[in-house]
C-alpha positions, 0 to 999 in steps of 0.5 A: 500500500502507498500513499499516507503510510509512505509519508507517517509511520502507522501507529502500532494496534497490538493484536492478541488472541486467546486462542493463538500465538504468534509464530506458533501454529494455528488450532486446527479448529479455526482451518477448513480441516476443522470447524472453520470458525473465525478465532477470537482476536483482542486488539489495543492501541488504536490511535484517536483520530482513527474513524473505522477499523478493518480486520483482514486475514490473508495468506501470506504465501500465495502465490497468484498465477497471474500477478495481482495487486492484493493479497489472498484475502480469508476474511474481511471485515470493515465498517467496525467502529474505532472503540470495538476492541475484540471480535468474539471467536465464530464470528456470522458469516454473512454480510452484515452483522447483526449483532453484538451491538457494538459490531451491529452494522459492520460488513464483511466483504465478497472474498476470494472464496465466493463467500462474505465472512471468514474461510479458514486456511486450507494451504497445499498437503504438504505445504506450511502457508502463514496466516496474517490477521490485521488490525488496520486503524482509518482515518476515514470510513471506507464509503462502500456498500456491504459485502463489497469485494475484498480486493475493493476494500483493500485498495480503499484502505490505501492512503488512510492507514493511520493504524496497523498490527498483526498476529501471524500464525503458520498451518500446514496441512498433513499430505492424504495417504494414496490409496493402493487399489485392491486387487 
């Protein structure tokens, strides 16, 4: 991303999970290999002037077969007022959140897995990929409507990061046995 981050640093959002460390590898539990939920994260730090929040999973070991401006994006969530300072473990999966009443209204976006909400890592058997969730703080509201594609959001982020920190975790998946026909 450019523009304003390239002139002021970010203040630095400490992100935290009950459930995860970073570095260390992600529960099973929150990976399409277990029940695919989204894990619990807490964040602290945000700066005052910040005006909305965007939580953002990506894969930070994909590789594109055509180059592309964006990361692979799990999850998206925006439109999260400045005081929200976790999101509970199994977040909805659906475009608009109806609930707890601090998140009520805030939006998931259209991902690259035809969903709105949070899709848990499924790398290549065999492979180690490393998740990245961040907490981005704006200095203004992202003007897009719910569910929106998360490439959009991406690109309406940049220029307006006033606040940033992750939490990176790896997950590889275990390679299937090949099955030897019986004869």
């Amino acid at each position: 991303m450019t523009g304003t981050q390239d002139r002021v640093r970010p203040a630095a959002i400490t992100v935290e999970s009950a459930v995860m460390q970073d570095g260390q590898p992600m529960p099973v539990e929150y990976t399409a290999d277990g029940r695919n939920v989204s894990p619990s994260l807490k964040w602290s730090g945000v700066p005052p002037g910040a005006k909305e929040l965007v939580v953002v999973m990506t894969n930070e070991d994909h590789v594109w077969t055509v180059p592309s401006p964006v990361p692979l994006m799990h999850w998206v969530m925006y439109g999260i007022k400045p005081g929200v300072t976790e999101l509970a473990e199994g977040m909805p999966v659906q475009e608009i959140l109806p609930a707890p009443p601090d998140l009520a209204g805030a939006f998931q976006a259209h991902t690259t897995f035809d969903a709105n909400g949070y899709r848990g890592p499924q790398p290549p058997p065999g492979q180690t990929h490393r998740y990245r969730f961040r907490v981005v703080a704006l200095d203004r509201p992202i003007d897009l409507p719910p569910g929106s594609p998360a490439s959009q959001v991406w690109q309406a982020m940049d220029g307006h990061i006033i606040g940033e920190g992750s939490l990176t975790v790896p997950y590889a998946r275990t390679p299937r046995p090949v099955k030897k026909p019986v004869v």
